[in-house]
mmCIF file as Biopython writes it, N, C-alpha, C and O atoms, coordinates in Angstrom:
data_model
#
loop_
_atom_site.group_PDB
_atom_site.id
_atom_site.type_symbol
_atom_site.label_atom_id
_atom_site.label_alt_id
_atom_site.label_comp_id
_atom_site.label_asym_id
_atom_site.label_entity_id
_atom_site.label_seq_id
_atom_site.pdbx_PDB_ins_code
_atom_site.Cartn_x
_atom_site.Cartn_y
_atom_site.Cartn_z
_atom_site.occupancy
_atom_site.B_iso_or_equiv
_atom_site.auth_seq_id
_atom_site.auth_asym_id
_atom_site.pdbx_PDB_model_num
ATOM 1   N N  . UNK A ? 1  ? -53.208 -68.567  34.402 1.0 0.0 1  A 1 
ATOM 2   C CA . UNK A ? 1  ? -52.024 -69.390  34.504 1.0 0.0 1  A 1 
ATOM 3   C C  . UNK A ? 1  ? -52.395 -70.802  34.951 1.0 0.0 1  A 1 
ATOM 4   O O  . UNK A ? 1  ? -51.712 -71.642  34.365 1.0 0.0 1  A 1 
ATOM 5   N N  . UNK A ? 2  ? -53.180 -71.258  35.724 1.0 0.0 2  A 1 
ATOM 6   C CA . UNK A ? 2  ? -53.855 -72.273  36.367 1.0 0.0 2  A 1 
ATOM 7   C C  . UNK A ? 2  ? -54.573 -73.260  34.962 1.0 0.0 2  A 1 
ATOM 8   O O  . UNK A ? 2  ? -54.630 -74.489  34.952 1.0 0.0 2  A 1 
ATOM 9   N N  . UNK A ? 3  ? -54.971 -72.517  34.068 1.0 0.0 3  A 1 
ATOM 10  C CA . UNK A ? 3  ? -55.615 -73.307  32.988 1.0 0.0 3  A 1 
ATOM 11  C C  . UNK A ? 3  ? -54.537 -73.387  32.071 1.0 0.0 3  A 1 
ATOM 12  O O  . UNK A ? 3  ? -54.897 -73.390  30.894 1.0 0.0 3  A 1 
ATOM 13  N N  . UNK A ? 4  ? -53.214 -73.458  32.293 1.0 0.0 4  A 1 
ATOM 14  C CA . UNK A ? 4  ? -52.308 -73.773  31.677 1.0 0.0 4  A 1 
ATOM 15  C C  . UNK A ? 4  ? -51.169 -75.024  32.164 1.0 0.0 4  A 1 
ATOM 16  O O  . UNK A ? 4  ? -50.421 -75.796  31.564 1.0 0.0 4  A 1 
ATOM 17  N N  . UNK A ? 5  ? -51.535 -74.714  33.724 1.0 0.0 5  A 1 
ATOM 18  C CA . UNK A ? 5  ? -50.684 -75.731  34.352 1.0 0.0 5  A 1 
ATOM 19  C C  . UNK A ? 5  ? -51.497 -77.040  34.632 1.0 0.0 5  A 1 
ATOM 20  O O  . UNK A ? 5  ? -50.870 -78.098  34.689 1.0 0.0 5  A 1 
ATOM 21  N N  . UNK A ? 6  ? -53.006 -77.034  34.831 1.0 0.0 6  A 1 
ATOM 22  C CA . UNK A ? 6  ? -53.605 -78.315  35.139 1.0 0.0 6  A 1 
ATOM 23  C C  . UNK A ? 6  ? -53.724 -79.490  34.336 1.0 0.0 6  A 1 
ATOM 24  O O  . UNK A ? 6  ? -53.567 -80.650  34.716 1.0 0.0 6  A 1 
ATOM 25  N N  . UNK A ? 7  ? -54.132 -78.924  32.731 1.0 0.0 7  A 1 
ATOM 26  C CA . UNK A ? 7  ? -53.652 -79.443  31.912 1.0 0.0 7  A 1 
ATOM 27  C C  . UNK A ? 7  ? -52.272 -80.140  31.497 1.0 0.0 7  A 1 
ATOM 28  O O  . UNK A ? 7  ? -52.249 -81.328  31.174 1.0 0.0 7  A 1 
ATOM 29  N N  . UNK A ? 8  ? -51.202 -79.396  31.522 1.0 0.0 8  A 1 
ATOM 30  C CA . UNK A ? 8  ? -49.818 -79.767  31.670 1.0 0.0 8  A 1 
ATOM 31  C C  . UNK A ? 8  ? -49.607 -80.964  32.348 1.0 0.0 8  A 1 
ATOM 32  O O  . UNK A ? 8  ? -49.005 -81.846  31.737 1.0 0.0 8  A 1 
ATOM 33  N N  . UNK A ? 9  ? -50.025 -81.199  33.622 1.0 0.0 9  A 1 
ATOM 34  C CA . UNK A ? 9  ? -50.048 -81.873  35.050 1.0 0.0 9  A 1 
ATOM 35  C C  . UNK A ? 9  ? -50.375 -83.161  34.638 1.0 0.0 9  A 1 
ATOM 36  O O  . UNK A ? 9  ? -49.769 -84.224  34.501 1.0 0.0 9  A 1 
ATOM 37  N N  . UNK A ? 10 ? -51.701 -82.687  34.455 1.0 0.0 10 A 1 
ATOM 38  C CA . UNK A ? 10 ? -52.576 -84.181  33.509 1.0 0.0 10 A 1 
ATOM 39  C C  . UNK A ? 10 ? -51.649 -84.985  32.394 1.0 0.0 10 A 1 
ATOM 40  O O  . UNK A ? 10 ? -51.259 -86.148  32.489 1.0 0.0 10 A 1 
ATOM 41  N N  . UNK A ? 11 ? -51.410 -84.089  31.352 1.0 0.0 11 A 1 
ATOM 42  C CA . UNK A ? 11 ? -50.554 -84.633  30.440 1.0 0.0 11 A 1 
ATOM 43  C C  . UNK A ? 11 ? -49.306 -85.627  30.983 1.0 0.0 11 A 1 
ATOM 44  O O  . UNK A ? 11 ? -48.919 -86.759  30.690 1.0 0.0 11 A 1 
ATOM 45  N N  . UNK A ? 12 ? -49.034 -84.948  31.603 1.0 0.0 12 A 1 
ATOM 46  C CA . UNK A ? 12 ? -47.699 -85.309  32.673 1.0 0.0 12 A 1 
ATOM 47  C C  . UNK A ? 12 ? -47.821 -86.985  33.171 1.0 0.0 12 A 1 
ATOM 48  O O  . UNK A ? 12 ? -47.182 -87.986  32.849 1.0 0.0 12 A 1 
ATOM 49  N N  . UNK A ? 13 ? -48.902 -86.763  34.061 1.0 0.0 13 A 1 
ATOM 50  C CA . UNK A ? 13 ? -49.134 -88.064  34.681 1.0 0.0 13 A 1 
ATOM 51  C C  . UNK A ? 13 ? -49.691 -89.177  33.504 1.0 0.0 13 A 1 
ATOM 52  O O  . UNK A ? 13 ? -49.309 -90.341  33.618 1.0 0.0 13 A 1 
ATOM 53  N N  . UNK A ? 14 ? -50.573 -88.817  32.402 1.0 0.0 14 A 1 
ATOM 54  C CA . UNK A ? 14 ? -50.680 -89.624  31.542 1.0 0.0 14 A 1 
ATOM 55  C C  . UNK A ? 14 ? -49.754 -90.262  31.240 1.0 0.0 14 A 1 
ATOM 56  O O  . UNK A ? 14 ? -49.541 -91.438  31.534 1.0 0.0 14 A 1 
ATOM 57  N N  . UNK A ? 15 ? -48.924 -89.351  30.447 1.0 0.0 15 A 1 
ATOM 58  C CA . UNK A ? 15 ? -47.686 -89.769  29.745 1.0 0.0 15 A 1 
ATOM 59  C C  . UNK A ? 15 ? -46.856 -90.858  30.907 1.0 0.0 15 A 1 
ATOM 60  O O  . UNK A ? 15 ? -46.723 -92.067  30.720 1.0 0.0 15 A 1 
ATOM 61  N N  . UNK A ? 16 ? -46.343 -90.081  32.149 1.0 0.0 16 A 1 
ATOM 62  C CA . UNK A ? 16 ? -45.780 -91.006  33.053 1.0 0.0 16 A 1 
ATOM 63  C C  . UNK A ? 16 ? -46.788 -92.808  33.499 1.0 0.0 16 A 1 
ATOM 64  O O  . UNK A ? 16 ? -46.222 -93.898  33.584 1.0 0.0 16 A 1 
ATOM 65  N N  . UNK A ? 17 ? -47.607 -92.676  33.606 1.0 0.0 17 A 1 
ATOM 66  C CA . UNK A ? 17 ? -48.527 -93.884  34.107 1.0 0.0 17 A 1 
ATOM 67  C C  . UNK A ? 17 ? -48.916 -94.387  32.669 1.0 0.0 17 A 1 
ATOM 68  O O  . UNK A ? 17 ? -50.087 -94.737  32.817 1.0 0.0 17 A 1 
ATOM 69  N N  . UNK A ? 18 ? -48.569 -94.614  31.356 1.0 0.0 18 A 1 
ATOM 70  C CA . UNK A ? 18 ? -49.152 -95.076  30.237 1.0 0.0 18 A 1 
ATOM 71  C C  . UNK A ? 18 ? -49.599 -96.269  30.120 1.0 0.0 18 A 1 
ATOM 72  O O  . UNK A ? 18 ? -50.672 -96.683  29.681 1.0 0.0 18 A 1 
ATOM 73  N N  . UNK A ? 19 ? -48.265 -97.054  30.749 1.0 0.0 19 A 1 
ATOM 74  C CA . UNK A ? 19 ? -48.323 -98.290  31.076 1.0 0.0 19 A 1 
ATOM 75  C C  . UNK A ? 19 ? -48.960 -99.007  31.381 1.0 0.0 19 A 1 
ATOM 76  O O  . UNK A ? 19 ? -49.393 -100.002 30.800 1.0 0.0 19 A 1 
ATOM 77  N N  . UNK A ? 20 ? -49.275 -98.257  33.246 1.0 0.0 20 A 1 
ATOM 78  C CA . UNK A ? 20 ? -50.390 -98.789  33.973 1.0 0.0 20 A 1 
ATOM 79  C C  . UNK A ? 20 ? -51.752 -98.699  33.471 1.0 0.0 20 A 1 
ATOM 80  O O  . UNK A ? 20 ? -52.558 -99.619  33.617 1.0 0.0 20 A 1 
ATOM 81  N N  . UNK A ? 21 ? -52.022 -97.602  32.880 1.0 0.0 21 A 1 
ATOM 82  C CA . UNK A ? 21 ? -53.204 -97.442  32.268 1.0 0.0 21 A 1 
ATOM 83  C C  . UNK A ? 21 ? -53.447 -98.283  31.228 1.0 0.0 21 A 1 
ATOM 84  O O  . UNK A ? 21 ? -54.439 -99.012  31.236 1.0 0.0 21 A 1 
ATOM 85  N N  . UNK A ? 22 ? -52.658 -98.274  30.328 1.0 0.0 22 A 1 
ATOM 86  C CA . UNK A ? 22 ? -52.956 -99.216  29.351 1.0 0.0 22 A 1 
ATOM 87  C C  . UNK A ? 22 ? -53.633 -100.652 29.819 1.0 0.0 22 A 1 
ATOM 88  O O  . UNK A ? 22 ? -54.663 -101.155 29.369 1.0 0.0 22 A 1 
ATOM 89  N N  . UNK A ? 23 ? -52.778 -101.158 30.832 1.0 0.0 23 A 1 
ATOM 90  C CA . UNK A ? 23 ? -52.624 -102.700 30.958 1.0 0.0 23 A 1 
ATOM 91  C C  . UNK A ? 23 ? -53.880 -102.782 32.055 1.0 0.0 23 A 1 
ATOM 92  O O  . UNK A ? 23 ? -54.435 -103.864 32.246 1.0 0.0 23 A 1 
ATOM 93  N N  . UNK A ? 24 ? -54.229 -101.769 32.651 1.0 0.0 24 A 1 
ATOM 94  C CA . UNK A ? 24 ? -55.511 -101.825 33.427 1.0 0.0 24 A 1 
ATOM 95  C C  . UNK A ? 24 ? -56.836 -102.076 32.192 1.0 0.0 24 A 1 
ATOM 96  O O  . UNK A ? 24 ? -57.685 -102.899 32.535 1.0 0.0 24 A 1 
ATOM 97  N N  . UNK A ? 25 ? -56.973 -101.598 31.199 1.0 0.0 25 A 1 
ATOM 98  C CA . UNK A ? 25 ? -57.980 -100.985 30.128 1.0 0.0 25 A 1 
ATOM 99  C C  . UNK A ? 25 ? -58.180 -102.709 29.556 1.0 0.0 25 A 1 
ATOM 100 O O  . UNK A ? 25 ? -59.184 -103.414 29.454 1.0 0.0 25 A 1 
ATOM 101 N N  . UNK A ? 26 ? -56.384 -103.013 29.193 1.0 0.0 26 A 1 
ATOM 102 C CA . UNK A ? 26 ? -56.169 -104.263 28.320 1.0 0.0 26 A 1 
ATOM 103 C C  . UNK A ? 26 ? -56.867 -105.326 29.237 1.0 0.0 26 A 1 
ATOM 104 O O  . UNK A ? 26 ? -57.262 -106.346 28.672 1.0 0.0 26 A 1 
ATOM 105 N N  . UNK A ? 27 ? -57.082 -105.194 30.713 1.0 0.0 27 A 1 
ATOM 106 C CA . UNK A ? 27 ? -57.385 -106.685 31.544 1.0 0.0 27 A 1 
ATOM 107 C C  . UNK A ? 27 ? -59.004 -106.505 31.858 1.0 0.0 27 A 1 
ATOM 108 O O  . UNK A ? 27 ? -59.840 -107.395 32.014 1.0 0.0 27 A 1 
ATOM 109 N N  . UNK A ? 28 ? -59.200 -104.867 31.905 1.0 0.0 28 A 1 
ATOM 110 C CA . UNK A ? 28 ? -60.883 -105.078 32.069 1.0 0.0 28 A 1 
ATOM 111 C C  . UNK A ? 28 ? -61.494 -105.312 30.477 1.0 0.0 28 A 1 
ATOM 112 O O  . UNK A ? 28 ? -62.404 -106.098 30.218 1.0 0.0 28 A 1 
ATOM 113 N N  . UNK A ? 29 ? -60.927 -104.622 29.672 1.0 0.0 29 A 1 
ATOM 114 C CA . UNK A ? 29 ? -62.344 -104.977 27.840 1.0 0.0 29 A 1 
ATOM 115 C C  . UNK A ? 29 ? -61.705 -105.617 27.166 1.0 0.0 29 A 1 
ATOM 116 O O  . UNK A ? 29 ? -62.130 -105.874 26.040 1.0 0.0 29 A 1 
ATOM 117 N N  . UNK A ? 30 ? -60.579 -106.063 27.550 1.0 0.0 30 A 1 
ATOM 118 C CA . UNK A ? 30 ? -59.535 -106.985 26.527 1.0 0.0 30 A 1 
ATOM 119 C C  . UNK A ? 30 ? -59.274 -106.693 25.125 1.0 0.0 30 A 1 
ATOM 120 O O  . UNK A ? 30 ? -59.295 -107.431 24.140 1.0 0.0 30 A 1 
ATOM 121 N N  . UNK A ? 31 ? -58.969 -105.177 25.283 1.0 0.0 31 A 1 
ATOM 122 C CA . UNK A ? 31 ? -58.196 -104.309 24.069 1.0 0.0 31 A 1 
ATOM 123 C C  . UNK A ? 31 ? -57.705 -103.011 24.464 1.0 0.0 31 A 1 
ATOM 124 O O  . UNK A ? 31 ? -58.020 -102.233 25.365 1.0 0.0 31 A 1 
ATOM 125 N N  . UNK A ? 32 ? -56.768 -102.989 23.458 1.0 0.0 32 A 1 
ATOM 126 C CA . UNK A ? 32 ? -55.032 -102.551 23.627 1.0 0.0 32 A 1 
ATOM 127 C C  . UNK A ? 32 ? -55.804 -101.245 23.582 1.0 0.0 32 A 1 
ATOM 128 O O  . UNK A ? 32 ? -56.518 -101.196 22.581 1.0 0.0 32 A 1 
ATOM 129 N N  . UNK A ? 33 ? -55.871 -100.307 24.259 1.0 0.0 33 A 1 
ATOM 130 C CA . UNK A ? 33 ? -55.732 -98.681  24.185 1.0 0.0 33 A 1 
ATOM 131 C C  . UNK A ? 33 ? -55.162 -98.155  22.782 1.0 0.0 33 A 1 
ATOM 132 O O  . UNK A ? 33 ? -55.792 -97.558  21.908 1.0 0.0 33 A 1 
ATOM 133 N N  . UNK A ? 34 ? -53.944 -98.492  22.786 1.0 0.0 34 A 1 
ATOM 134 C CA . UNK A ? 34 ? -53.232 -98.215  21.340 1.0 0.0 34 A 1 
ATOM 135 C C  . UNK A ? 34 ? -54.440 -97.939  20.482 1.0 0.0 34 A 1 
ATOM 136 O O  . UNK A ? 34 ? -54.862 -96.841  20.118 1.0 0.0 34 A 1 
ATOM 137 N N  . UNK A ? 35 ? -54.911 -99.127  20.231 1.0 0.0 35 A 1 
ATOM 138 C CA . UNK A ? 35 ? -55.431 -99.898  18.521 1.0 0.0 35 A 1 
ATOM 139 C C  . UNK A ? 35 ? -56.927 -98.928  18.929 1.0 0.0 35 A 1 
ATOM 140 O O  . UNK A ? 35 ? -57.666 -98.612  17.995 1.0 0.0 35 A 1 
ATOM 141 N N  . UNK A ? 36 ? -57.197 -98.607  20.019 1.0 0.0 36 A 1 
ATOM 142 C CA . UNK A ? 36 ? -58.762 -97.449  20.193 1.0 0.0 36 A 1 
ATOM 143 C C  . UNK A ? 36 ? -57.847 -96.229  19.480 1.0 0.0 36 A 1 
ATOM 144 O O  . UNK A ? 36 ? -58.380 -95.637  18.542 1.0 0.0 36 A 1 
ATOM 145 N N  . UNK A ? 37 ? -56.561 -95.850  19.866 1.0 0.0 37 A 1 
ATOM 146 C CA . UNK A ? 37 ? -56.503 -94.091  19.901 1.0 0.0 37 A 1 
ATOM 147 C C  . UNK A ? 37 ? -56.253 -93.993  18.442 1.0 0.0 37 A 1 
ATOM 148 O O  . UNK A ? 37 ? -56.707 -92.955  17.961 1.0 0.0 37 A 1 
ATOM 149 N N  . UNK A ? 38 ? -55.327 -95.220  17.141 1.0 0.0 38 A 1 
ATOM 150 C CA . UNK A ? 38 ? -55.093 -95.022  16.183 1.0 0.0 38 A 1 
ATOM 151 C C  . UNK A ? 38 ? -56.312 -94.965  15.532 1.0 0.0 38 A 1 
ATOM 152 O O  . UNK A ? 38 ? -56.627 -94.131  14.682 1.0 0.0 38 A 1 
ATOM 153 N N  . UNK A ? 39 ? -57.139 -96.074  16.046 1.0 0.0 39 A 1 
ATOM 154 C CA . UNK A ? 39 ? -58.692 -95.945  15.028 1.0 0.0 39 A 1 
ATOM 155 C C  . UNK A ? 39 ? -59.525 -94.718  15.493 1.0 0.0 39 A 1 
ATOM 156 O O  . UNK A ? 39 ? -60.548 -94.396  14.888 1.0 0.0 39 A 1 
ATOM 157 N N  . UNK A ? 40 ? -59.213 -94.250  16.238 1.0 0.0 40 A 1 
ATOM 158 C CA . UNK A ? 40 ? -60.133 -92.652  16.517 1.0 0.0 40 A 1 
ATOM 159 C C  . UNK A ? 40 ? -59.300 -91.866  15.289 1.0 0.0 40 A 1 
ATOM 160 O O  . UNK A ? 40 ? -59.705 -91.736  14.134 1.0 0.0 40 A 1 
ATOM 161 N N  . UNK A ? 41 ? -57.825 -91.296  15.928 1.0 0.0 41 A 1 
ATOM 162 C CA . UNK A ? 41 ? -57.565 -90.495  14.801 1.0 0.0 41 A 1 
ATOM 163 C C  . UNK A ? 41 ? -57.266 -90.548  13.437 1.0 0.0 41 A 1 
ATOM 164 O O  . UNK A ? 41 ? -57.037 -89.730  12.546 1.0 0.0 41 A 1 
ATOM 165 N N  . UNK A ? 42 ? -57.358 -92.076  13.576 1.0 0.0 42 A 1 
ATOM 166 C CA . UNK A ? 42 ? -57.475 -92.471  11.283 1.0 0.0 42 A 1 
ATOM 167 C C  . UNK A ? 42 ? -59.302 -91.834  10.882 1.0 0.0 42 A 1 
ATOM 168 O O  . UNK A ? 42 ? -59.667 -91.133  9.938  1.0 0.0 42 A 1 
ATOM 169 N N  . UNK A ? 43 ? -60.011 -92.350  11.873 1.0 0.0 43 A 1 
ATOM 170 C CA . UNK A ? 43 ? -61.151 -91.749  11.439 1.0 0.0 43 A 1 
ATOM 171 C C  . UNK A ? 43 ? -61.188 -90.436  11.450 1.0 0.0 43 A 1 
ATOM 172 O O  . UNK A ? 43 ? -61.929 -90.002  10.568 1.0 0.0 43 A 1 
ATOM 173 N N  . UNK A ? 44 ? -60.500 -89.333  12.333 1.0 0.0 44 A 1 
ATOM 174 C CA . UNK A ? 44 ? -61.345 -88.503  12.384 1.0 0.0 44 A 1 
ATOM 175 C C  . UNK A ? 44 ? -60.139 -87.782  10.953 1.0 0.0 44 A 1 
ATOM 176 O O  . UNK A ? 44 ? -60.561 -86.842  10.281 1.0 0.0 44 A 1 
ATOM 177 N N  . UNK A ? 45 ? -59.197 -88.168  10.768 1.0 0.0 45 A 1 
ATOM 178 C CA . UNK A ? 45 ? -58.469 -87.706  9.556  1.0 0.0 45 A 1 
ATOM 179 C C  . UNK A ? 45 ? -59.252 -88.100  8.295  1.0 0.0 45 A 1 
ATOM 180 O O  . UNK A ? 45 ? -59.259 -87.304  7.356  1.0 0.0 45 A 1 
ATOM 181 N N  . UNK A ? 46 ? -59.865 -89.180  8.205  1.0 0.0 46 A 1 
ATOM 182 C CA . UNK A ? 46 ? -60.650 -89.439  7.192  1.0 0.0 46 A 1 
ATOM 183 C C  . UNK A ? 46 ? -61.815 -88.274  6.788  1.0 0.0 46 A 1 
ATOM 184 O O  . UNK A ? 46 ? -61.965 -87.756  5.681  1.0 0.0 46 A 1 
ATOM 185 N N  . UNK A ? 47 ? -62.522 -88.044  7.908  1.0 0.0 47 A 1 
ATOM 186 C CA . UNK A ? 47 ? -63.602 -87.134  8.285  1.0 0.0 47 A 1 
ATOM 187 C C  . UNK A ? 47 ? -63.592 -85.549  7.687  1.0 0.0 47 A 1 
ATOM 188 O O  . UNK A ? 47 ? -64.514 -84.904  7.190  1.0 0.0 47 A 1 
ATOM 189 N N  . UNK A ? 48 ? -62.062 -85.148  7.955  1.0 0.0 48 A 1 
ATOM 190 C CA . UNK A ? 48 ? -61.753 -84.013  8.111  1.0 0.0 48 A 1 
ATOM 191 C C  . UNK A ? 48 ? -61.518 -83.987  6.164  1.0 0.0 48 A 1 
ATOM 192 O O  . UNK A ? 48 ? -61.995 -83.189  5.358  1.0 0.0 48 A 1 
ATOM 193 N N  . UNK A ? 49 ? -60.835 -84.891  5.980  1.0 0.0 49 A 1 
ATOM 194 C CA . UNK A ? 49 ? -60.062 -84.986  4.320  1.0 0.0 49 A 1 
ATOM 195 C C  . UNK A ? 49 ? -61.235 -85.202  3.566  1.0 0.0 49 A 1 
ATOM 196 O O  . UNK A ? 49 ? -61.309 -84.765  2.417  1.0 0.0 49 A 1 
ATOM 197 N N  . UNK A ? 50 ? -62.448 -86.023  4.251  1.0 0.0 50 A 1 
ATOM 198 C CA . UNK A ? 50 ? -63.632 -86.029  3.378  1.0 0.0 50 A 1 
ATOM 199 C C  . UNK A ? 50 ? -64.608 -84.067  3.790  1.0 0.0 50 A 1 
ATOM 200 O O  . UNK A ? 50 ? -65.437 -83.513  3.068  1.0 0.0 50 A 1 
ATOM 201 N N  . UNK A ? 51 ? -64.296 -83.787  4.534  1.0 0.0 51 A 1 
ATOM 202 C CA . UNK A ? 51 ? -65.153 -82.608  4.737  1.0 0.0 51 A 1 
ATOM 203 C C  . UNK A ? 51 ? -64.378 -82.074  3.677  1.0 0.0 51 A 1 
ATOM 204 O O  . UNK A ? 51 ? -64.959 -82.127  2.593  1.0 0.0 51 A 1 
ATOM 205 N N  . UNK A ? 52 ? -62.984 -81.461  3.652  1.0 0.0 52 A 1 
ATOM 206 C CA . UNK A ? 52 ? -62.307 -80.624  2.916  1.0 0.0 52 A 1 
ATOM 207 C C  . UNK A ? 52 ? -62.536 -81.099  1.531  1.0 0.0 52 A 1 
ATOM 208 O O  . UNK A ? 52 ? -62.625 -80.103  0.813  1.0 0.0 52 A 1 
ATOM 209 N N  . UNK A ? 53 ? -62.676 -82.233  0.818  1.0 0.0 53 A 1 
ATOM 210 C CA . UNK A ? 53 ? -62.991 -82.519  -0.450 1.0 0.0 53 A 1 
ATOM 211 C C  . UNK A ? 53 ? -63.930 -82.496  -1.351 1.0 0.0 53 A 1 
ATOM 212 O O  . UNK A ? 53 ? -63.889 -82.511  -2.581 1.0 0.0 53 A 1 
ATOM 213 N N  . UNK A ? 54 ? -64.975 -82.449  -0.425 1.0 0.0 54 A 1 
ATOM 214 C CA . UNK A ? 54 ? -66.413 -82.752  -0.763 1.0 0.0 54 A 1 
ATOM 215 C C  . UNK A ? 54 ? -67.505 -81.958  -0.746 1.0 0.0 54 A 1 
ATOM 216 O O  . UNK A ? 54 ? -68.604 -82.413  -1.065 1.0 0.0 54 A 1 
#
């Protein structure tokens, strides 16, 4: 039950603090969190659509 709720928790506070996190990330490498998480999962959809095709 514990490896169901810690996770949860985490999620939780992510989701709640997004903000802060973000704008901490944006002032130390001077880029948007956003524009990292879309280019991770366009790639790894690319990855996956090229494994399945090829």
């Amino acid at each position: 039950m514990l490896k169901f709720i810690i996770p949860a928790v985490i999620f939780f506070l992510i989701v709640l603090f997004w903000e802060k996190i973000n704008e901490k990330i944006y002032q130390k490498f001077k880029v948007k969190i956003n524009l990292v998480i879309l280019t991770a999962a366009l790639l790894f959809v690319i990855a996956v659509l090229i494994l399945l095709y090829f």
